[in-house]
C-alpha positions as CSV (number, residue, x, y, z in Angstrom):
1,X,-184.1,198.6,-17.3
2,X,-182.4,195.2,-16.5
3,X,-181.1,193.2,-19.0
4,X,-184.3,190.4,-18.5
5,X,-186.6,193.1,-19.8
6,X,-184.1,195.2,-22.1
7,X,-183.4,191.7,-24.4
8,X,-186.9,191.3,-24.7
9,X,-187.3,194.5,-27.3
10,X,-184.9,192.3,-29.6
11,X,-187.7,190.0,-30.4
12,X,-189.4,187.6,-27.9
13,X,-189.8,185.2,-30.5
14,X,-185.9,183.9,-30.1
15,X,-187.5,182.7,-26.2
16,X,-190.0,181.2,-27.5
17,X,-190.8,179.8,-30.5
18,X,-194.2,178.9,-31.9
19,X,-196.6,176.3,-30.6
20,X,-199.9,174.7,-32.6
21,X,-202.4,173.0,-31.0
22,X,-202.7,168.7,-31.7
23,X,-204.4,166.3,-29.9
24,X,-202.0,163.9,-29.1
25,X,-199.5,166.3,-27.0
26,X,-200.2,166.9,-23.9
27,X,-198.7,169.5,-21.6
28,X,-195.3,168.9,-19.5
29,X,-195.5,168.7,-15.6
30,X,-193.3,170.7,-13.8
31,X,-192.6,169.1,-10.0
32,X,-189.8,169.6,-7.2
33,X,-187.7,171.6,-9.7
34,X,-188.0,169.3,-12.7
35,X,-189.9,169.9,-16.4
36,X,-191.1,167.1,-17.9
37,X,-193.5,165.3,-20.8
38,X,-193.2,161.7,-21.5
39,X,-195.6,162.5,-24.9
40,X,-192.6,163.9,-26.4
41,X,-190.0,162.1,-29.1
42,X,-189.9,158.6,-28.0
43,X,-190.1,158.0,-24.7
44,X,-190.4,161.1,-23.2
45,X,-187.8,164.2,-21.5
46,X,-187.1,165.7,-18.0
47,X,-185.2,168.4,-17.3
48,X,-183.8,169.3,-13.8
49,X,-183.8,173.2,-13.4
50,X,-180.2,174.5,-11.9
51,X,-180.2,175.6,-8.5
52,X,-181.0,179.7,-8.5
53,X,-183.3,179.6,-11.2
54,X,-187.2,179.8,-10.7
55,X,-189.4,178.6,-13.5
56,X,-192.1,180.1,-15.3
57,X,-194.5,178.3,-16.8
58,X,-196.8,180.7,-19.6
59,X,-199.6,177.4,-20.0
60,X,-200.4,177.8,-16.0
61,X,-200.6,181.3,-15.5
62,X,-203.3,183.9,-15.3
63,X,-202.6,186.1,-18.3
64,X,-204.2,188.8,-16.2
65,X,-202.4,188.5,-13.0
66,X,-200.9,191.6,-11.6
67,X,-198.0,189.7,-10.4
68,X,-196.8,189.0,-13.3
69,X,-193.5,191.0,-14.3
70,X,-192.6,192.9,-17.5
71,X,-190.7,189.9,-19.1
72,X,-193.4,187.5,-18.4
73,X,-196.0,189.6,-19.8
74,X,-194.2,189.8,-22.6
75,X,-193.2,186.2,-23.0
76,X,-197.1,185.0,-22.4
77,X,-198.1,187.8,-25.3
78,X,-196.5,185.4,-27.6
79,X,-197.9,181.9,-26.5
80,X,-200.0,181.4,-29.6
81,X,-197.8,181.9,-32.1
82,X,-197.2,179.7,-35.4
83,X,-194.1,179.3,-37.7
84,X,-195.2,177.3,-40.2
85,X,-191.8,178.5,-42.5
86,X,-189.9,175.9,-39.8
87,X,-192.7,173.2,-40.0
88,X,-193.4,172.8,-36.5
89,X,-195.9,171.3,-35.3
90,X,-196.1,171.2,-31.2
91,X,-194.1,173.7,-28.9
92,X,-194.0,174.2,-25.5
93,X,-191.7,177.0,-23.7
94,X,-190.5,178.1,-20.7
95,X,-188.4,181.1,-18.7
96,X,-186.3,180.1,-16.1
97,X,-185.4,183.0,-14.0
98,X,-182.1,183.7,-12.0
99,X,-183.1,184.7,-8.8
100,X,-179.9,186.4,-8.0
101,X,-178.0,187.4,-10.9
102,X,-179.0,189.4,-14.0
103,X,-180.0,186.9,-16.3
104,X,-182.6,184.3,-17.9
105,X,-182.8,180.8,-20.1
106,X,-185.4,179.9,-22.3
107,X,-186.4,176.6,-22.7
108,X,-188.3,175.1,-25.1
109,X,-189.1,171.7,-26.9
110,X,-190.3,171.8,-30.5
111,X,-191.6,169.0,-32.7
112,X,-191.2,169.1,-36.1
113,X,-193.3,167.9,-39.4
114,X,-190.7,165.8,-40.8
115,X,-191.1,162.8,-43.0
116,X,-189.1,160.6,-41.1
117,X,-187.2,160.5,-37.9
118,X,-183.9,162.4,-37.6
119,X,-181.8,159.0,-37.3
120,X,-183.2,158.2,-41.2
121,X,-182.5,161.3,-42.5
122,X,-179.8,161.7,-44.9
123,X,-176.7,163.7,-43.2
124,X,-177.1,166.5,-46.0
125,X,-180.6,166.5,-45.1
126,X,-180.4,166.7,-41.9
127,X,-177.7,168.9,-41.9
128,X,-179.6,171.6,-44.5
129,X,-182.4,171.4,-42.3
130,X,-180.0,172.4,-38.9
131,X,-178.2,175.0,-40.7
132,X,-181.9,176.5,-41.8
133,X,-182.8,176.4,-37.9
134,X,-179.6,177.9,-37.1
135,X,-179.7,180.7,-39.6
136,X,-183.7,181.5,-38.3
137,X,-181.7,181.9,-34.8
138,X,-179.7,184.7,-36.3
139,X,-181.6,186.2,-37.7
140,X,-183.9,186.5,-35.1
141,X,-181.3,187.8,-32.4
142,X,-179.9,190.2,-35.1
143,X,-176.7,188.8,-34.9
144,X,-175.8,186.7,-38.4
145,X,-172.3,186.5,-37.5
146,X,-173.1,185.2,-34.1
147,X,-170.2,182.3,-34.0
148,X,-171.5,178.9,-34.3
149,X,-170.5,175.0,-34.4
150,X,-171.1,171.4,-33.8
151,X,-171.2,170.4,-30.1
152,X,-172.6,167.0,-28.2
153,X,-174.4,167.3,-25.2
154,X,-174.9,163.8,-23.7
155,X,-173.8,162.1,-26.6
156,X,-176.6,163.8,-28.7
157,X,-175.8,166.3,-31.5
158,X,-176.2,169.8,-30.5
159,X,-175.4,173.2,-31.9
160,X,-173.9,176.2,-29.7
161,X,-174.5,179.8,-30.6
162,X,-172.9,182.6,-29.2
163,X,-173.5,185.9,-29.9
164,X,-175.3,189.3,-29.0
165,X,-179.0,189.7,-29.1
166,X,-179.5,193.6,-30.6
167,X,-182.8,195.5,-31.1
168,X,-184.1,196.0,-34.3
169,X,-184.4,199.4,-36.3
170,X,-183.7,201.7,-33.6
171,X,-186.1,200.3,-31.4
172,X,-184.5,200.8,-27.3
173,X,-183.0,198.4,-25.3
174,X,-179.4,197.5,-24.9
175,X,-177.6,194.5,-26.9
176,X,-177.3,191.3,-24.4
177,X,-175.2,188.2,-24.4
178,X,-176.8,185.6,-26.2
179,X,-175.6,182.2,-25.3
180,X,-177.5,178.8,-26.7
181,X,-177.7,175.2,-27.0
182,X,-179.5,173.1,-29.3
183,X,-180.1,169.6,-29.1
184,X,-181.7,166.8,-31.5
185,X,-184.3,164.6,-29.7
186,X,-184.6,161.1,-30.7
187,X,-187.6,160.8,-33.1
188,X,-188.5,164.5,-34.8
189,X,-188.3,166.5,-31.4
190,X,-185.7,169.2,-30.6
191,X,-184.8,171.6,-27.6
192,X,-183.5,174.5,-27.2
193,X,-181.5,176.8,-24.2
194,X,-181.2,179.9,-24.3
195,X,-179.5,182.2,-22.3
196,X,-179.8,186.0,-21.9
197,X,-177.1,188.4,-19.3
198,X,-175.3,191.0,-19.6
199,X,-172.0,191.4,-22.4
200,X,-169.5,191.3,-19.5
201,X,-171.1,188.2,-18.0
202,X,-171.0,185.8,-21.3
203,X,-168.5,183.2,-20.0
204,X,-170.7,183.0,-17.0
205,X,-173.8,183.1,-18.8
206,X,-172.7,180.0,-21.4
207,X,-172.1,178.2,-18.4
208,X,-174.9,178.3,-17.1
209,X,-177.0,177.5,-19.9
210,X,-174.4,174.5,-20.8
211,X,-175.1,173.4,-17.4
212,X,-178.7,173.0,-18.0
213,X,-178.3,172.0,-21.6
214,X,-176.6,168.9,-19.6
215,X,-179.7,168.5,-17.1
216,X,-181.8,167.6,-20.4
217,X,-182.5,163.8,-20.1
218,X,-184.0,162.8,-23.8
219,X,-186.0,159.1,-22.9
């Protein structure tokens, strides 16, 4: 099994979050490589896809379609899902495939139900509320020693994670690199890259999803 499918058994809920419907989102566009949504935070985000990777898009695709591959089956199986433990309110995911090497990055941007924007939030706040997120991350990849810390990606705060994604209670599949970025939108919004490969690729795996981390361009 190759280590796109094998991380899956871990728990496809670290790819992809949860998403609830509301009326004023709309979907992103994806165009000549790039992801966007301009209903998003303030003003809007794009991200420009690294060269190599194809993206998958679960909101566009024929759940029935016998093209679709193991991981994406699996991936779409979770589109309706709802968190409401991490208040979120509007999610929208996607897998971006390498096309030569052993190895994927999920995206996704999440809105949150917060009372105010994250620039009015107190710094304990805030940072209680990131540690929470980052905890849930850990938890989910079975990994609560995973090492963690502050990083800024464009001049916004971010959080990286590095660790391995295992299976849970005996369940198979191998353990897989797990290297992500988070990064604060401007309003209530956050994203998230995550990248799965194999152990003895980390360094190239991080990056790779560092490089697209970087692509993110918050409006």
């Amino acid at each position: 099994m190759c280590v796109r499918e094998g991380f899956l058994l871990v728990g496809v809920a670290v790819l992809v979050g949860c998403a609830m419907p509301n009326g004023y989102y709309q979907p992103a566009t994806v165009a000549g490589g790039v992801i966007s949504n301009s209903k998003v935070g303030w003003n809007g985000y794009s991200v420009k896809v690294s060269e190599g990777f194809s993206i998958f898009n679960p909101a566009t695709i024929d759940p029935e379609s016998e093209d679709l591959t193991g991981l994406q089956r699996t991936y779409m199986a979770e589109e309706n899902r709802y968190s409401r433990a991490l208040g979120i309110s509007y999610t929208e995911w996607f897998l971006l495939e390498h096309r030569l090497l052993d190895c994927s990055i999920g995206f996704s941007c999440s809105t949150y139900e917060l009372g105010m924007p994250w620039a009015s939030m107190t710094s304990l706040d805030k940072d209680y509320f990131l540690q929470k997120l980052i905890n849930h991350k850990m938890v989910l990849i079975n990994d609560t020693h995973a090492h963690n810390e502050l990083v800024s990606i464009n001049g916004h705060s971010g959080w990286y994670i590095g660790g391995t994604a295992k299976p849970y209670f005996g369940r198979p599949g191998e353990p897989v690199a797990y290297e992500a970025f988070f990064v604060l939108g401007g309003l209530k919004e956050a994203y998230w890259f995550e990248g799965f490969g194999a152990i003895d690729s980390r360094s190239l795996l991080k990056r790779l999803t560092r490089e697209m981390a970087e692509r993110l361009d918050i409006k």
